[in-house]
Structure formats: C-alpha cells, structure tokens
N, C-alpha and C positions, 0 to 999 in steps of 0.2 A: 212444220220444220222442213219440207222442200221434199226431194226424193231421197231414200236412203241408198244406201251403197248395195252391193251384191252381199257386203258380208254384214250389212244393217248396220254401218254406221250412219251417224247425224252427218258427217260431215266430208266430202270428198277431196283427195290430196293432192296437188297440185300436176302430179304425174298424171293421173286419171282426166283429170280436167284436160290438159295436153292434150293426151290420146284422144280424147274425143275432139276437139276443137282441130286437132291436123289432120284425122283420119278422114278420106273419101266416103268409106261405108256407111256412115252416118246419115247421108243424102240419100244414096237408096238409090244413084245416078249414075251413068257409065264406071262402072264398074267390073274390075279384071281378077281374074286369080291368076294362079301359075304363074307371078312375077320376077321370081327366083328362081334360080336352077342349080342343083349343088354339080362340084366337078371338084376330083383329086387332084389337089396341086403334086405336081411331079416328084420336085424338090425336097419339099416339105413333108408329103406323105397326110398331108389335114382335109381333110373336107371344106371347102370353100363355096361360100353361099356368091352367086353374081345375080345382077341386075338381068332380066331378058330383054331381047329387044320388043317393041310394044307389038308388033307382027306374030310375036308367038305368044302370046299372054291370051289367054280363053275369057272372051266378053260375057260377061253377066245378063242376063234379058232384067231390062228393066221392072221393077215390081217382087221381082226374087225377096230382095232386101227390106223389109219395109223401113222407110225415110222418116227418121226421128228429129231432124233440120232441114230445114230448107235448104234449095242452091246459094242460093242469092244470099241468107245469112252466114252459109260455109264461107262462100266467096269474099263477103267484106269481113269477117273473122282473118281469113290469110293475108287481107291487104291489113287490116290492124296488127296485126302480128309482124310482118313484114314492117309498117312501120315504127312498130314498138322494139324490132331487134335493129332498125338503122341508127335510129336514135338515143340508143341504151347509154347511157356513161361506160360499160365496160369497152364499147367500140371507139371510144374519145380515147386517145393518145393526148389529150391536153383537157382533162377535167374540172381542173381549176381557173378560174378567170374569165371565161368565154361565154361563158353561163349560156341565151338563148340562141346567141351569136353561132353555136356548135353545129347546130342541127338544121339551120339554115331556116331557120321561123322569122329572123328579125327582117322586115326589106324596110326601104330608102321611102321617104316620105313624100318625094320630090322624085324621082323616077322611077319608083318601086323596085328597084333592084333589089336581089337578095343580098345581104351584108354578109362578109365572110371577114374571116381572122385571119392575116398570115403570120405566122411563127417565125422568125428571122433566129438561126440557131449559130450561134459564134463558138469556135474551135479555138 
C-alpha cells in the first residue's frame, strides 16, 4: 500500500504531497534556517513575520538533514510545476475555443512557428 502517513493513513492529501514536493529540506542540500524575522509593526501593534535577506539566514552543513529526494528530481518537480501552473485553464482568460492553441504547444508545420490566438475585443 505505499508509505503510510505520520498519522497511519493509506493515503496522503494533496497539501502534504505539496509540502514535500516544494519544500528545499527534502534534498538535504543548501539549506538555511532563520529565514524569517518577526518585527512590531508601529501602526498596527501585530507581529509581522518578514523575509531576511539571504546574508543573514544561518547555512545548514550539508548531511545535517538526511536527503529523502534527490537534487535533480527536486529540480525537474519545480520546472513541472512551474509548467503545470503556466499552462493551468485557471491562467486562460479565454478557456473556451483555443483549446492547444492557449499554451503555445501548437507550431507551424512549414516554419515551426508557435501558433498563437489574437482576441480582437469590439466595444
């Protein structure tokens, strides 16, 4: 039945599949902590989490982590995901009618150009 979950399920939920598939930690390779820094916003009076710059982030020695993926499969995971969110129908503004023509797969037979669609929009 595959690996179970932390809480013994059969089956893992699309969130978890994420986290691991985007996470860095997974590889076990350049890896930082202290990414975040909290600071009181003035105004507001709330704790606000910020990015740091990569300068102050505390580097991992390599091996710390032990590597459950490979680089290399991390990497073509982000370029498949990156292609899977350019190409998504929710990113299409014209869903219907364009069909392969949308995402730029269809080229020219005779120049191989890629085919695109213009939308001509009358007011």
């Amino acid at each position: 039945m595959g690996i179970p979950t932390s809480r013994k399920k059969d089956f893992w939920s699309v969130t978890a599949v994420s986290g691991i598939a985007t996470d860095r930690w997974y590889t076990g390779k350049d890896l930082t902590t202290f990414n975040y820094k909290r600071q009181m916003d003035t105004v507001t009076k709330k704790s606000l989490a910020t990015k740091r710059p990569e300068e102050e982030r505390i580097k991992i020695p390599d091996g710390i982590v032990p590597p459950i993926i490979s680089v290399e499969c991390w990497e073509a995971t982000q370029e498949a995901l990156q292609r899977n969110k350019q190409f998504s129908a929710r990113n299409n503004s014209h869903p219907k009618g364009v069909g392969i023509l949308r995402c730029g797969l269809a080229k020219c037979g005779i120049c191989g150009y890629t085919m695109q669609v213009l939308h001509l929009y009358r007011s």
